[in-house]
GUDREN-932015 format. One record per residue (C-alpha): residue in one letter; x, y, z. Coordinates in steps of 0.25 Angstrom, whole numbers, plus 2048, in hexadecimal, padded with zeros to 3 digits. Example, Ala and Ser with C-alpha at 12.3 -4.5 7.8 and 13.67 -1.06 7.14 Angstrom:
a8317EE81F
s8377FC81D
END
This chain:
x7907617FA
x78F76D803
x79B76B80A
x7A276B7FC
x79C7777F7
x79F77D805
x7AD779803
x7AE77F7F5
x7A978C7F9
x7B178D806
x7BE78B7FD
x7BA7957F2
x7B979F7FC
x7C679D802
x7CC79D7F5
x7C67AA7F3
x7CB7B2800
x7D67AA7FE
x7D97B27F1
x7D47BE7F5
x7DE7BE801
x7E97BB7F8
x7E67C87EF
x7E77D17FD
x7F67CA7FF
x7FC7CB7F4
x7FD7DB7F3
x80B7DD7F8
x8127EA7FB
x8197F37F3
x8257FB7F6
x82B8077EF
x8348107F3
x83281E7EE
x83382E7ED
x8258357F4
x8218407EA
x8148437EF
x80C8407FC
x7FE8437FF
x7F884380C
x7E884280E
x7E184E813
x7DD84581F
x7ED841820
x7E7831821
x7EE82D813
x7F8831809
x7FD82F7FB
x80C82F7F8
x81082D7EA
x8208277E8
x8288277DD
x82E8197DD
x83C8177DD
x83C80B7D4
x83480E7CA
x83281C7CA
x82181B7CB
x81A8237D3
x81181B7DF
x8088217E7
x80581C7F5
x7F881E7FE
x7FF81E80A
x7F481E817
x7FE818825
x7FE82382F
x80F821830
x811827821
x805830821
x80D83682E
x81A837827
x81383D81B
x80C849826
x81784C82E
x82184B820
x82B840825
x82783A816
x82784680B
x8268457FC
x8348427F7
x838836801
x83B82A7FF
x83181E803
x830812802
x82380D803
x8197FF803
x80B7FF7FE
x7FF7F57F8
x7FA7F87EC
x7EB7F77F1
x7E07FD7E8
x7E78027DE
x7F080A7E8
x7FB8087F0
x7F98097FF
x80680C808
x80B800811
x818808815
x81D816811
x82A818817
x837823813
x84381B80E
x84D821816
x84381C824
x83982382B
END
């Protein structure tokens, strides 16, 4: 009997993790090519938020955008407000966290 009952916990909390493993997975990235009309740095210069217009649809997006590559090109202006990006990001919390922020043209 206990290795029953043993057996039927064990499987429950597979399932369990299981799903919960599922949820994680199954956030895929978005991709939106845009126009920047505003950038803001941080005061410590460790994040920013970049708020595109997309092409598509017209909607403004904002971005939190925290790699050390873009907050670069952001601080030494090789990305200014009024480029062209195209970007990936998770939605995460409400917010959409930046995979990928790159001009379209290449940079």
């Amino acid at each position: 009997m206990n290795k029953r009952v043993s057996a039927i916990i064990l499987s429950a909390m597979m399932a369990v993790s299981g799903l919960a493993y599922v949820g994680n997975v199954s956030a895929e990235p978005v991709t939106i090519v845009g126009t920047i009309s505003k950038i803001q740095l941080a005061p410590d210069g460790k994040s920013a938020t970049a708020i595109l217009k997309d092409n598509k649809s017209g909607a403004s997006v904002t971005i939190d955008i925290t790699d050390n590559l873009t907050l670069d090109k952001f601080k030494d202006k090789r990305i200014v407000e009024g480029d062209e990006i195209r970007t990936k990001f998770d939605k995460q919390d409400g917010k959409n966290h930046s995979k990928s922020f790159k001009k379209t043209a290449g940079c």
